[in-house]
N, C-alpha and C positions, 0 to 999 in steps of 0.2 A: 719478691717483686713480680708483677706480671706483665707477659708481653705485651698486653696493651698500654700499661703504663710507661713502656721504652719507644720511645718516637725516633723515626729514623730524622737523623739531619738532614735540613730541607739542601738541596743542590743548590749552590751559584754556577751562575753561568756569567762567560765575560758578554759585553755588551751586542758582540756578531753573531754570536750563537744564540741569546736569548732574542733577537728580532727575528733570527730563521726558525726560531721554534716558535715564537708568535706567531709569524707568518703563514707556521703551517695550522697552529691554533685555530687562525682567521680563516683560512681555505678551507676547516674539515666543516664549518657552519657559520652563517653568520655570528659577527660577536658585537657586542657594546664594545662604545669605548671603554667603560667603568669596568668590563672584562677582561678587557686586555690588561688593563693598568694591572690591576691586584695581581694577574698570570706574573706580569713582569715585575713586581716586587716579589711576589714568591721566587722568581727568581735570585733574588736579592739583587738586585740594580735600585741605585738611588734615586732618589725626587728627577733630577736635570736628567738620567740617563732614558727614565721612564718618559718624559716627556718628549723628549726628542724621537725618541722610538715610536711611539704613538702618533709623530705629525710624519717621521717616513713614513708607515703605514697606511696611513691617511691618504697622504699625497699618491701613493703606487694601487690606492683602491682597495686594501687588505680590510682598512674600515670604512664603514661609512654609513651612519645613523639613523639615515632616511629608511636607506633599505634594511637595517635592524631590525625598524617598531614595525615598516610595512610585513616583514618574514614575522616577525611575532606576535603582531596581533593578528595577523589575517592567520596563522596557522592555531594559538590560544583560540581563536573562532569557530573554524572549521576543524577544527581536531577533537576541542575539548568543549567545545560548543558553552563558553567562557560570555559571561553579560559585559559590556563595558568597563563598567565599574571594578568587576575583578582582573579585567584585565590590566585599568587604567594601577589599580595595586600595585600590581606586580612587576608591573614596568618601575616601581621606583625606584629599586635599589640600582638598577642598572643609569639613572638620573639621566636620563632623555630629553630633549628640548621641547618645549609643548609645538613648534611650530614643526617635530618629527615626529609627535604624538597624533595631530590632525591629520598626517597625512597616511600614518599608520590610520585612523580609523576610516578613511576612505577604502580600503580592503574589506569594511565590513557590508553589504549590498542591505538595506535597512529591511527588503521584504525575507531578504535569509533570517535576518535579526528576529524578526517578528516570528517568523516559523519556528527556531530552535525555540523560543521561549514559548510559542506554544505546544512542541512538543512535550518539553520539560516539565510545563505545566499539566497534560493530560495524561505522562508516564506516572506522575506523583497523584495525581487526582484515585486515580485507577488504586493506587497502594493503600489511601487514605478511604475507599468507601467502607461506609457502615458507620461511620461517625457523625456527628449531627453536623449541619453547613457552616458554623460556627468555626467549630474547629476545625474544618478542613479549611475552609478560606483561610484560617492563621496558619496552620499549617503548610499549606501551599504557597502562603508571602515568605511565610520566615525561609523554605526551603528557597524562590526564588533570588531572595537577598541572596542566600548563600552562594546562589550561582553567580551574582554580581550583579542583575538586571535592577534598571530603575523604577522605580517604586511608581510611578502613573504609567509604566509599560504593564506593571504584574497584577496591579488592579485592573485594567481592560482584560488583562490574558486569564484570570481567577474568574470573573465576572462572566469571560464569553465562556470559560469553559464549564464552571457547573452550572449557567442556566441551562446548556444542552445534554 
């Protein structure tokens, strides 16, 4: 047998210990709710214990949703220079309210929006010459998809950047 096949036993913790280790969970960066929860059944705490924990938390400020998607999408933006779309992805597992999603993309400033994608756009343009315009413009969408950007943003940003 190998040691990666031997798992250690997950800890339980009783219910006072596992909200002060949430809590400090919560303190070292923002978390989803949807983070907390899973931390606290890894904990092994049940359905009513995890729940309850999760509305202390709540109530003392430890979570708090808004400011979650505002820290994570405005930092997926300026960090990883992230299109909506990919961000709007990635936000699902954590299952965010759309009305903490809108106010998360208020963090985005739409002329930053415009610039990183054309950044993105003129990095990859640069990688792509010597190939006919064809296949660059495909090139250059299919890579912009990848970044998450919307498809009538990356045709203007394809368009302004190989006519110059």
């Amino acid at each position: 047998m190998f040691d990666s096949d031997r798992q250690k036993p997950k800890k339980t913790y009783d219910r006072k210990t596992a909200k002060l280790k949430a809590a400090d969970f919560c303190a070292y960066q923002e978390r989803s709710q949807q983070q907390v929860r899973d931390k606290l059944y890894d904990y092994g705490l049940h359905f009513d214990e995890v729940e309850e924990i999760l509305t202390e938390l709540i109530m003392e400020g430890f979570i708090n949703e808004e400011r979650f998607a505002r820290a994570f999408i405005g930092g997926k933006f300026r960090m990883k220079k992230w299109g909506k779309q990919k961000i709007l992805q990635s936000l699902r597992p954590h299952k965010i309210s759309e009305y903490c999603i809108r106010k998360g993309l208020e963090e985005i400033d739409p002329e930053d929006y415009w610039q990183a994608l054309l950044e993105h756009t003129e990095k990859k343009y640069v990688q792509l010459s010597g190939n006919s315009p064809y296949i660059i413009k495909g090139k250059l969408t299919q890579h912009l998809y990848a970044k998450g950007f919307e498809s009538d943003l990356i045709r203007e940003a394809v368009e302004q950047i190989v006519k110059d």
